[in-house]
C-alpha positions as CSV (number, residue, x, y, z in Angstrom):
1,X,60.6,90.1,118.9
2,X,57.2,91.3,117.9
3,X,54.0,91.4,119.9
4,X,56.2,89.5,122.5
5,X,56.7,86.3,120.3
6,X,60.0,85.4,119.1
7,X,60.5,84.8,115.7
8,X,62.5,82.6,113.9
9,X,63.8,81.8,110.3
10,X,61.8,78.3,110.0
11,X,63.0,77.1,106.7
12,X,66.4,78.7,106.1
13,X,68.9,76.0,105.5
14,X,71.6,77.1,107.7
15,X,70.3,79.5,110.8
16,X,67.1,76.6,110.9
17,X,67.3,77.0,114.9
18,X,65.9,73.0,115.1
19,X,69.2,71.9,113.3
20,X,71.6,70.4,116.1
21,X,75.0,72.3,116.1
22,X,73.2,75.4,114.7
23,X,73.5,79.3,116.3
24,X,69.9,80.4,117.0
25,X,69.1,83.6,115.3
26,X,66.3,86.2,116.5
27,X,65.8,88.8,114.1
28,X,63.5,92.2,114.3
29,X,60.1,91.7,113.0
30,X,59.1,95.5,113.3
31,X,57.2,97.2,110.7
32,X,60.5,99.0,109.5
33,X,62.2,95.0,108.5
34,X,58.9,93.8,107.8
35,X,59.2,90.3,105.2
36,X,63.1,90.7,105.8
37,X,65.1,88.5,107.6
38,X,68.6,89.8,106.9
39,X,68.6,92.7,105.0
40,X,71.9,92.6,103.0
41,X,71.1,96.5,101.7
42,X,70.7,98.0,105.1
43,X,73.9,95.8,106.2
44,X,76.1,96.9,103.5
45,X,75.2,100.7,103.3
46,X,75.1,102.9,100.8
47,X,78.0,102.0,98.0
48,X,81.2,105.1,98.5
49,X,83.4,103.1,96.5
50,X,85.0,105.3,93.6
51,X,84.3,103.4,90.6
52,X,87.2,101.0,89.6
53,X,87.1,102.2,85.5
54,X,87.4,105.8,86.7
55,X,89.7,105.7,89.0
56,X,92.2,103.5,86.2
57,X,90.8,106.0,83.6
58,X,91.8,109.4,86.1
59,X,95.2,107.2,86.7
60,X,96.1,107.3,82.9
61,X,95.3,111.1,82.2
62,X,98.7,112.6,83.0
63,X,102.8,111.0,82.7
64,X,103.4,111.5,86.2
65,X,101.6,108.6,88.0
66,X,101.9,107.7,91.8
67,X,100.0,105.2,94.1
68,X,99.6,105.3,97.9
69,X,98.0,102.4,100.5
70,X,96.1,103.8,104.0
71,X,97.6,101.1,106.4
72,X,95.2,99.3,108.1
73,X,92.4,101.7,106.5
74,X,89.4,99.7,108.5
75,X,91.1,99.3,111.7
76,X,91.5,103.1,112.1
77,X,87.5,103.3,112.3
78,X,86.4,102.8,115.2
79,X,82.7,101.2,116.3
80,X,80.1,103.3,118.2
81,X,80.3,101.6,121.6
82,X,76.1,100.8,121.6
83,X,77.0,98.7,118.3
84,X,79.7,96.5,119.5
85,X,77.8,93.7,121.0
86,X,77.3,92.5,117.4
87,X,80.9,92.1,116.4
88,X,81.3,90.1,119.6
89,X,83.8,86.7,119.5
90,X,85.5,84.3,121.5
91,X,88.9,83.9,122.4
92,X,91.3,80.5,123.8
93,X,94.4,82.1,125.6
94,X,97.4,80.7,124.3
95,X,95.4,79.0,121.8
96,X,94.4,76.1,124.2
97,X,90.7,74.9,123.1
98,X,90.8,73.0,126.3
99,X,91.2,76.0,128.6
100,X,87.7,78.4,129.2
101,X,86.9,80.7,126.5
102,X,87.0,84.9,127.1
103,X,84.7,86.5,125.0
104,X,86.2,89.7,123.9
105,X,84.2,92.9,121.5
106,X,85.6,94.5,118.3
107,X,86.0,97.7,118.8
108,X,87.3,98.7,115.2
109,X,85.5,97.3,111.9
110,X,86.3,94.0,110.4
111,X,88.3,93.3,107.2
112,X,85.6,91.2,105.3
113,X,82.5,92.4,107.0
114,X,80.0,93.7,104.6
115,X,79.3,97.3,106.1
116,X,83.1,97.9,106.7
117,X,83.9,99.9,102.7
118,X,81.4,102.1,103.0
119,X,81.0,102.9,106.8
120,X,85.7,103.7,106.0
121,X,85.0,105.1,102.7
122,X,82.5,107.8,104.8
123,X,85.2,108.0,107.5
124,X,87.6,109.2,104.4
125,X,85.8,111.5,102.8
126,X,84.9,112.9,106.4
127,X,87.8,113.5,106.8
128,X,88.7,115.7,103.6
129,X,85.3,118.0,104.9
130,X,86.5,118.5,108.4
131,X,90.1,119.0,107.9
132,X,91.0,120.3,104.4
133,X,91.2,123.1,103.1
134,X,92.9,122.6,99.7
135,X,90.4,122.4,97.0
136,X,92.5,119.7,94.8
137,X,93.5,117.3,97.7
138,X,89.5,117.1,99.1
139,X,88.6,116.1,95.5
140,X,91.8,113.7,95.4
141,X,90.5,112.0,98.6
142,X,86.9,111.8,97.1
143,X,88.0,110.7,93.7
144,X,90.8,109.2,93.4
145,X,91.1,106.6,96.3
146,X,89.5,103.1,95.8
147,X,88.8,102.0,98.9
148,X,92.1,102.1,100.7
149,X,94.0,102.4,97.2
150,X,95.2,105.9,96.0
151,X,95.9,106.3,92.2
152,X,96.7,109.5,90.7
153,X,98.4,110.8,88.0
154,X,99.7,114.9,87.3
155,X,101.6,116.8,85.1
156,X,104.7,117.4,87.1
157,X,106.9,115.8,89.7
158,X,106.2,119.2,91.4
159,X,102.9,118.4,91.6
160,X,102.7,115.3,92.7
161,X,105.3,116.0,95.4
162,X,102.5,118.8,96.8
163,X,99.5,116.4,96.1
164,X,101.7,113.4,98.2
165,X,102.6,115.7,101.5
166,X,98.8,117.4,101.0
167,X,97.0,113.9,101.3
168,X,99.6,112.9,104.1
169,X,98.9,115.8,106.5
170,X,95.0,116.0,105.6
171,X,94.9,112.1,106.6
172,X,96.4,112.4,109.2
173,X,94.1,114.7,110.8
174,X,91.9,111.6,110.6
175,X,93.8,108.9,112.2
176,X,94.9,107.8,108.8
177,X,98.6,107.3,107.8
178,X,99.4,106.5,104.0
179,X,102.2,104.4,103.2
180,X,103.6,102.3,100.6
181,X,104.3,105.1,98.1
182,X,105.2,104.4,94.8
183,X,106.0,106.5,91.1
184,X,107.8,106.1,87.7
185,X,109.3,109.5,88.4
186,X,112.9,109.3,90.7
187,X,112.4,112.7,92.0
188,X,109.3,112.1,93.5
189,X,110.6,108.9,95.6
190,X,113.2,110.8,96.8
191,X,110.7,113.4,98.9
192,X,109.1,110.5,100.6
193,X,110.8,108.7,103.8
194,X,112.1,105.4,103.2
195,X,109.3,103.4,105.4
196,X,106.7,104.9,103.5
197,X,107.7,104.2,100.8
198,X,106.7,100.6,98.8
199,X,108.6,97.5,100.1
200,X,110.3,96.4,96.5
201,X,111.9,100.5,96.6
202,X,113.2,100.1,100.4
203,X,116.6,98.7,98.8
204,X,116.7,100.3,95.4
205,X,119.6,102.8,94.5
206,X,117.8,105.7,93.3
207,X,120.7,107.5,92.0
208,X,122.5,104.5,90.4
209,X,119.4,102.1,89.4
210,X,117.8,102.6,86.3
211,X,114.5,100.3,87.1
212,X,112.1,100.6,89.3
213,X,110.5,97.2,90.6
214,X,106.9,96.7,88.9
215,X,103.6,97.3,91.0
216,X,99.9,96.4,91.4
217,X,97.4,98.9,90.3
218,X,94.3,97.9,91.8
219,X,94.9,94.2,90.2
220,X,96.5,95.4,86.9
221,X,100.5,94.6,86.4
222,X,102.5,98.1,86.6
223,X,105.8,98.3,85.1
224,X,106.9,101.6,86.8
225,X,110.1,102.3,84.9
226,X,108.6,101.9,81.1
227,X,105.2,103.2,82.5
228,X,103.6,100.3,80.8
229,X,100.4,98.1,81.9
230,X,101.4,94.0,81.2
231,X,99.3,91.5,82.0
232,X,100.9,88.5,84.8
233,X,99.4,85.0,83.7
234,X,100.2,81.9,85.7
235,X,98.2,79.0,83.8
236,X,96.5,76.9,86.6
237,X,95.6,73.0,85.8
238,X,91.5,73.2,85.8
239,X,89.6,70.3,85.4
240,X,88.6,69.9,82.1
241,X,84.9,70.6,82.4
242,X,83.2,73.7,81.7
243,X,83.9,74.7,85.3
244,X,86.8,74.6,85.0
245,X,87.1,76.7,81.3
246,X,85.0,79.7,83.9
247,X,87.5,79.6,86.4
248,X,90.9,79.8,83.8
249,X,89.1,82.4,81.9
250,X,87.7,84.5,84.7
251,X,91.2,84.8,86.2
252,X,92.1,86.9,83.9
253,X,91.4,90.3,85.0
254,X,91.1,92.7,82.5
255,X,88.7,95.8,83.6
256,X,89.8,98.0,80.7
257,X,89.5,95.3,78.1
258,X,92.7,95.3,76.3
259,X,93.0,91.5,75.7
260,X,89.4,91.1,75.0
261,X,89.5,90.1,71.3
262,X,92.0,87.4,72.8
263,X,89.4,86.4,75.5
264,X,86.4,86.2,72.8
265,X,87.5,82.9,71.5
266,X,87.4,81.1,75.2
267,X,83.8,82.6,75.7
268,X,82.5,81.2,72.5
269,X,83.5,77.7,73.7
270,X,81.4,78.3,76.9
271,X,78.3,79.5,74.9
272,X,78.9,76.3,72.9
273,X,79.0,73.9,75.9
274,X,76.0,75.9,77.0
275,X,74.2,75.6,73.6
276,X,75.2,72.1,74.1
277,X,73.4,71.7,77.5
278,X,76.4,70.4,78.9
279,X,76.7,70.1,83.0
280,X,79.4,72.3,84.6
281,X,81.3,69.0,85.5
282,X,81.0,67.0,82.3
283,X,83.8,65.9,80.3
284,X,84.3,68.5,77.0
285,X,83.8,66.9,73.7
286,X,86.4,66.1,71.4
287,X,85.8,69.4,69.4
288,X,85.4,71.8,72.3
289,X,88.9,70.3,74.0
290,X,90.7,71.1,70.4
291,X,90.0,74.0,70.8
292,X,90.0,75.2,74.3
293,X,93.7,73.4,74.6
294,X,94.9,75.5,71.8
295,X,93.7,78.5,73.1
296,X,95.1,77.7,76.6
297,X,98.5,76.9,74.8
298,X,98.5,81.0,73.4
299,X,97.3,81.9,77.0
300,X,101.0,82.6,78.5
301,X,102.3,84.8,75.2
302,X,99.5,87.9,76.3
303,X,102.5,88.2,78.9
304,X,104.4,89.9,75.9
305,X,101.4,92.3,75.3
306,X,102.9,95.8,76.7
307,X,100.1,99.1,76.8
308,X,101.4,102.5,77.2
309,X,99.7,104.0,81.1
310,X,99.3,107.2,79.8
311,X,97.0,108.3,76.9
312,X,100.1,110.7,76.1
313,X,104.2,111.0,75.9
314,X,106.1,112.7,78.6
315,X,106.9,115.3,76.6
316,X,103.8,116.1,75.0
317,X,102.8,119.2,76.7
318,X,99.7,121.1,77.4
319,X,96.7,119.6,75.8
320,X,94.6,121.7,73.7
321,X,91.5,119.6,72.4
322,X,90.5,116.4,73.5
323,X,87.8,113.9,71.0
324,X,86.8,110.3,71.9
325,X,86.2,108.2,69.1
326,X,83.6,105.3,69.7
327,X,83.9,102.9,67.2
328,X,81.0,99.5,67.2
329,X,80.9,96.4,65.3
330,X,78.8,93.5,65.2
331,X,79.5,89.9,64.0
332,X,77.1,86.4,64.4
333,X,79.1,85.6,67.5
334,X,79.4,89.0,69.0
335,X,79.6,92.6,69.2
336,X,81.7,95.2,70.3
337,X,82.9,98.7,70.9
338,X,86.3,100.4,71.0
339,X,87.1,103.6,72.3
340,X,90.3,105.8,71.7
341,X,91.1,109.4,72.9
342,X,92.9,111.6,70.5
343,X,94.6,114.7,72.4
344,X,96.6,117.7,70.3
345,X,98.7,120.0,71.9
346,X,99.6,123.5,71.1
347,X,101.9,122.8,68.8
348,X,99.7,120.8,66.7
349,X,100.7,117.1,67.6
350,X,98.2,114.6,67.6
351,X,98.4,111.6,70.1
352,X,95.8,108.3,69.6
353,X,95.7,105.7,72.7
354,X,93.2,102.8,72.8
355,X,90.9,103.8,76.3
356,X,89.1,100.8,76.4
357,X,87.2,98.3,74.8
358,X,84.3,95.4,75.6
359,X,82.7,92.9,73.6
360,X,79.9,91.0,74.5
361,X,78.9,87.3,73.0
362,X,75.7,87.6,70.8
363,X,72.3,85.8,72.5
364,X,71.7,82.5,72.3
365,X,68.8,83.2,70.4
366,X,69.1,83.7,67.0
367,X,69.7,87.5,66.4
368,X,70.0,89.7,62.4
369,X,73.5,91.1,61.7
370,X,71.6,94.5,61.9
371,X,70.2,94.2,64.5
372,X,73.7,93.1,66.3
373,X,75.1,96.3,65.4
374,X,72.8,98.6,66.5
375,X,73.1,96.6,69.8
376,X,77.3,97.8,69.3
377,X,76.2,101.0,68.6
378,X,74.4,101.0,71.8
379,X,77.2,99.8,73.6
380,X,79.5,102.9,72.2
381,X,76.6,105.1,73.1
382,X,76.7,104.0,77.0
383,X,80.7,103.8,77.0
384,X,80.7,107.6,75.9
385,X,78.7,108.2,78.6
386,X,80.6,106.4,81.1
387,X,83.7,108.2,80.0
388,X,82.8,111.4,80.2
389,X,81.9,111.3,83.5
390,X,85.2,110.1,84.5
391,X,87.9,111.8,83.1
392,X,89.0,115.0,84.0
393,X,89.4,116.4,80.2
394,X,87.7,119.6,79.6
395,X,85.8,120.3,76.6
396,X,85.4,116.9,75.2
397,X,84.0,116.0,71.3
398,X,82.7,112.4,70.8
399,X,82.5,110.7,67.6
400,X,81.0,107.7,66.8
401,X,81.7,105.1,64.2
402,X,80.1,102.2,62.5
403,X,80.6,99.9,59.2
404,X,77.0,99.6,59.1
405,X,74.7,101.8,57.1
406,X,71.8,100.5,57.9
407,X,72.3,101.7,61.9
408,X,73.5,104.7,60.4
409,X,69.9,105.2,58.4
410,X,68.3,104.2,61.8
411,X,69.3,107.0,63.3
412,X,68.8,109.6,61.0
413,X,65.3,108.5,59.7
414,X,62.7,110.5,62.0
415,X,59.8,109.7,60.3
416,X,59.4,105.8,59.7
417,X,57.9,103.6,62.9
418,X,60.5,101.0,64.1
419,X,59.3,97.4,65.6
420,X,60.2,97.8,69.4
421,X,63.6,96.3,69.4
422,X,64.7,98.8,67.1
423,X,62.6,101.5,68.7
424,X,64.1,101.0,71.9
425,X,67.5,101.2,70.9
426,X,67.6,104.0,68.8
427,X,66.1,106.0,71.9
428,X,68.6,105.1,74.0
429,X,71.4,105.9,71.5
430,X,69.4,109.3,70.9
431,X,69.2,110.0,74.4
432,X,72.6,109.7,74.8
433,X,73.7,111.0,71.4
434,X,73.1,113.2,68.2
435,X,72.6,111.9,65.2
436,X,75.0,114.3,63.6
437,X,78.0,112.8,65.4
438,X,77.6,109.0,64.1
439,X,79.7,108.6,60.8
440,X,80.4,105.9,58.4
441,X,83.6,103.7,58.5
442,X,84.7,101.1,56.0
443,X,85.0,97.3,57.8
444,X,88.8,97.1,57.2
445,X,89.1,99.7,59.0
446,X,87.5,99.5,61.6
447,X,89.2,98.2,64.7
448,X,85.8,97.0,66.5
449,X,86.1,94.4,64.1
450,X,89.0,92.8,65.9
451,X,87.0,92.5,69.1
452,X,83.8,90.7,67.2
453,X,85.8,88.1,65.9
454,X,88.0,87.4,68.1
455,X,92.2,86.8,67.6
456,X,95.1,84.7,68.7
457,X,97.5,85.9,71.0
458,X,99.8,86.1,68.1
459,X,97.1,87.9,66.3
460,X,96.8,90.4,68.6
461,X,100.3,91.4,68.9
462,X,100.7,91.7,65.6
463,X,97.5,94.4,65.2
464,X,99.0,97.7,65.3
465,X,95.5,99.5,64.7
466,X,94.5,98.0,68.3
């Protein structure tokens, strides 16, 4: 209401109060809402989610890994009692529609309700300020849980047998209870009570069994026992239209980018069906469907693919110095950046592991070979960034490598005046960067180069460098 008037979303399509069958929705017209109907922002809150690459990164630091659930983490909220009209609903007794409705309040927050993660997420890390008093678990709570998922990985079973009772006392405190445990290390199982522990370990022999069942982490395949991430593809019949190439290729979750030279080639044959001005629901031509059906044919053998979890062996010890190397590449259908971590221990033994990588297809628009790599340089520059601020490494070198010297003269030439593109990204990669720590690497060996092209399945098993 404002001024005494009730207003009314006149030309919405679906809350038009005029359309028969439709719920009639008043909204506040203050000064404070002013121009906005339903403001999504002030609805959702401010964002408490732990970011999904760090908390994978943070999971793959140390060999002992374990993963927790908080049951029924929304329902343990509860809704302030002036709020609850808004979450009201109606309920048929015995499910009869024919009998008179009750109408009945929430009195916890919904799953699927847009304010729900952040207003549990607050609830959570409330609950590490009030009630802990244990330096590591508060900054386990606040780091390591995505949303109701906790991922965490230490250097001992020891450890993670402290960290496991810490985070189930502190929570409790809350209201919270943490179940469905799960680790590749035996002795750690053994600590936790059976129905807290994961479903698939309720009826595994711990002392005779040799394999653990495989889990979910956060969406990507964990096989517990080898400590490996795999990737689980069902291939689903799509139409053949370029809806339906989206929908194959965007079931393939992949956050850390370890099949993404594979996924390249499937993207291309969108930007061609784009290029093409093709509707989402015509029929591919003859040329496209060659090659999207071979592609889909190599889509099932990725399930051999098998990536270490940890950046380091077991046995590996106490690291002593940690370097990322960034690595970009460009070609004319995209570009790309790789990023591995290269740990030495005491004893001198160096240990490589691929981190991540992304490529991204090249515009539409016609763009130089130069000036697609210094858009892969750009890339490494931002995924530096992004990875420093997530793992937990101290004392971290980057380096930064390209095939291309004319990004590599960019960089280092102060004096000349660049055209803005250039300009532009050469700030940002300065901003981020020094100069001093971009070096030259010959194309062959460069394993960007894999992800700008693009490789079969078969390809990609076969590439030891990646």
């Amino acid at each position: 209401k404002r001024d005494g008037k009730v207003w009314y979303l006149p030309h919405h399509p679906v809350l038009n109060p005029n359309k028969p069958g439709k719920v009639r929705i008043v909204f506040d017209c203050s000064a404070k809402y002013h121009n906005t109907a339903l403001n999504e922002n002030v609805l959702q809150g401010p964002d408490l989610t732990n970011n999904l690459f760090g908390v994978l990164l943070r999971f793959r630091q140390e060999p002992i890994a374990f993963m927790g659930d908080v049951e029924a983490m929304f329902h343990q909220v509860r809704v302030p009692e002036k709020d609850r009209d808004v979450l009201r609903f109606l309920w048929w007794k015995n499910g009869d529609p024919a009998q008179e409705p009750v109408e009945y309040r929430m009195t916890v927050h919904l799953f699927g309700g847009i304010w729900s993660p952040s207003v549990c997420s607050f609830a959570l890390r409330r609950t590490a300020d009030l009630f802990c008093d244990d330096q590591e678990i508060s900054k386990c709570i606040k780091t390591n849980f995505y949303v109701d998922d906790c991922l965490k990985s230490v250097s001992t079973p020891q450890q993670a047998v402290e960290v496991i009772h810490g985070l189930t006392k502190v929570l409790s405190e809350g209201g919270f209870h943490i179940t469905k445990w799960t680790s590749n290390s035996k002795d750690v199982i053994k600590t936790i009570p059976e129905q807290d522990r994961a479903k698939e370990l309720v009826a595994v022999d711990l002392e005779s069994s040799s394999e653990l069942p495989p889990e979910r982490a956060l969406g990507i395949r964990w096989l517990v026992s080898p400590d490996q991430f795999e990737f689980k593809i069902i291939p689903k019949d799509k139409p053949l239209t370029r809806r339906g190439i989206l929908s194959v290729v965007s079931s393939i979750f992949d956050p850390l980018g370890l099949v993404c030279p594979f996924i390249l080639p499937a993207k291309l044959i969108l930007q061609e069906l784009c290029r093409l001005g093709l509707g989402w629901d015509d029929k591919l031509p003859s040329e496209q469907l060659a090659k999207w059906e071979k592609w889909k044919l190599e889509l099932p053998k990725i399930q051999e693919l098998k990536v270490d979890r940890c950046f380091k062996p077991r046995d590996f010890g106490k690291v002593a110095s940690v370097q990322l190397h960034h690595f970009g590449d460009a070609s004319e259908v995209a570009y790309s950046t790789t990023s591995y971590i290269r740990l030495v221990n005491a004893e001198g033994k160096i240990h490589c592991s691929l981190v991540q990588a992304k490529s991204r297809l090249s515009p539409m628009k016609t763009i130089t070979i130069p000036r697609l790599e210094l858009m892969g340089a750009t890339l490494c520059a931002k995924m530096d960034k992004a990875i420093r601020e997530e793992l937990e490494y101290e004392g971290i070198e980057s380096f930064f490598w390209s095939d291309s010297m004319i990004v590599l003269n960019y960089l280092n030439n102060q004096e000349s005046r660049y055209k803005i593109f250039v300009a532009n990204r050469v700030t940002q990669i300065l901003d981020l960067t020094e100069a001093a720590q971009w070096n030259h690497v010959r194309s062959e060996f460069n394993p960007a180069d894999l992800a700008s092209r693009g490789l079969s399945a078969n390809q990609l098993m076969q590439e030891t460098s990646w």
